[in-house]
N, C-alpha and C positions, 0 to 999 in steps of 0.2 A: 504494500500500500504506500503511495507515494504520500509526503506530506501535501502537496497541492488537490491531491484529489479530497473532493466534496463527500460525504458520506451520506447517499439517498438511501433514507427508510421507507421514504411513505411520501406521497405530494405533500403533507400536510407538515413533514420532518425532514428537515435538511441539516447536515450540520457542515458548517464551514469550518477550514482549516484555521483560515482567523479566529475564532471564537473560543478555538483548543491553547492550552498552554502548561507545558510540561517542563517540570524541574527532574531531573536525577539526584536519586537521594542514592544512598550505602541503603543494602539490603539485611534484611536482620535475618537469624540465624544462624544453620552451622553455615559454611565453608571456608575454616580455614584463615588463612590469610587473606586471601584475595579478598575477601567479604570485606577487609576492613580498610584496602586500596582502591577498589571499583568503587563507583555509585553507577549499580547497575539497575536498580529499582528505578520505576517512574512514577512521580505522582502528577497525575493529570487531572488539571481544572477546566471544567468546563463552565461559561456562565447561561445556566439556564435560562433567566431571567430576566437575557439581553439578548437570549440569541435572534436573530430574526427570521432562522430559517423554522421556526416553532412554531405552531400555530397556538392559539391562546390555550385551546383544550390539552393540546399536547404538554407545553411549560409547564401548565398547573397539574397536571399525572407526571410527571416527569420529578419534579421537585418533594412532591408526595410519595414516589412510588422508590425514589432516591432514598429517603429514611435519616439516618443519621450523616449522611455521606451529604446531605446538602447541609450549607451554609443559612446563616439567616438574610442572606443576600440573594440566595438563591443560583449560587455557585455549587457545581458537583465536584467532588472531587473524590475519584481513583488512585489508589495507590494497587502497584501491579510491581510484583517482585518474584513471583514463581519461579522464573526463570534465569539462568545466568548471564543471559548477554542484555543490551541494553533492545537490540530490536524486536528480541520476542517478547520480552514486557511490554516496549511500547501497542506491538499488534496487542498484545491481549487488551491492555488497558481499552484501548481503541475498541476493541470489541465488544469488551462487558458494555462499556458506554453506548455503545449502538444496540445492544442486545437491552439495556435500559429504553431507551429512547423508541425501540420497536416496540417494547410492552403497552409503554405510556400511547403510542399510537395506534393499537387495535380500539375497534368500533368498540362500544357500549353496548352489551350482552343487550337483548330484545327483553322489553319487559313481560312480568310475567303475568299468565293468563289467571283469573280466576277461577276455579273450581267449585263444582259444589257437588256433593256426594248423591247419590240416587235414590229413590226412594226405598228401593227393598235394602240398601246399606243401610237407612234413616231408622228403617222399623224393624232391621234386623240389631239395630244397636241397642234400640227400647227395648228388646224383649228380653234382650240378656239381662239389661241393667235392673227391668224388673224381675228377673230370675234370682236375679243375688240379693235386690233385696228382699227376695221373698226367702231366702235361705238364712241371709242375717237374722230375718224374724225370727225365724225357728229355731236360733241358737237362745233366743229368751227360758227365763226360769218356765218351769212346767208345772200349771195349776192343781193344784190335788181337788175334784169336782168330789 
């Protein structure tokens, strides 16, 4: 993935390369030495909340569907370290983000229908209910006539 290319999710989600900005940080865990000479990890900010290739429904799932990873600004931010070199953290980072950004952009589940139960379910529920209480009765004390 080239940095100039555009990342199209949806007409509705576009993300420009200008909108991304990523630092190299040192990766935490084991490896060694090297872990404490590379800054192979990236953390990448994206600003939601300014991007303009977002559409309004998209920003506001995007920012919400983000979690603690967004900002009160409404900046995202990725941190991607999996990996040992700096460009498959970057793809990944890159990834999750657009794997975010695709979420926030599927439709809105179709609402739901109401039901209502049929008539032989309606008076087959009555007949139970007056079954059992007719059996609760009969656990009452028993009159000596």
């Amino acid at each position: 993935m080239n940095a100039d290319d555009k990342i199209i999710i949806a007409d509705d989600a576009v993300i420009h390369p200008d909108d991304l900005h990523e630092d190299f940080i040192r990766s935490s865990g084991p490896g060694g030495q090297n872990v404490n000479k590379v800054a192979t990890a990236v953390q990448l900010r994206f600003d939601a909340a300014n991007a303009p290739g977002l559409s309004e429904r998209v920003r506001e799932r995007t920012i919400r569907l983000a979690g603690q990873r967004a900002t009160k600004d409404g900046v995202i931010v990725i941190e991607a370290g999996r990996f040992r070199t700096q460009e498959q953290n970057r793809a990944d980072a890159r990834a999750r983000l657009a794997e975010l950004v695709a979420k926030a952009a599927e439709p809105p589940p179709p609402p739901r229908k109401k039901t209502r139960p049929s008539k032989g379910a309606i008076e087959r529920r009555l007949k139970t209910k007056a079954g059992r209480g007719t059996i609760k009765k009969l656990r009452g004390r028993v009159d000596d006539d």
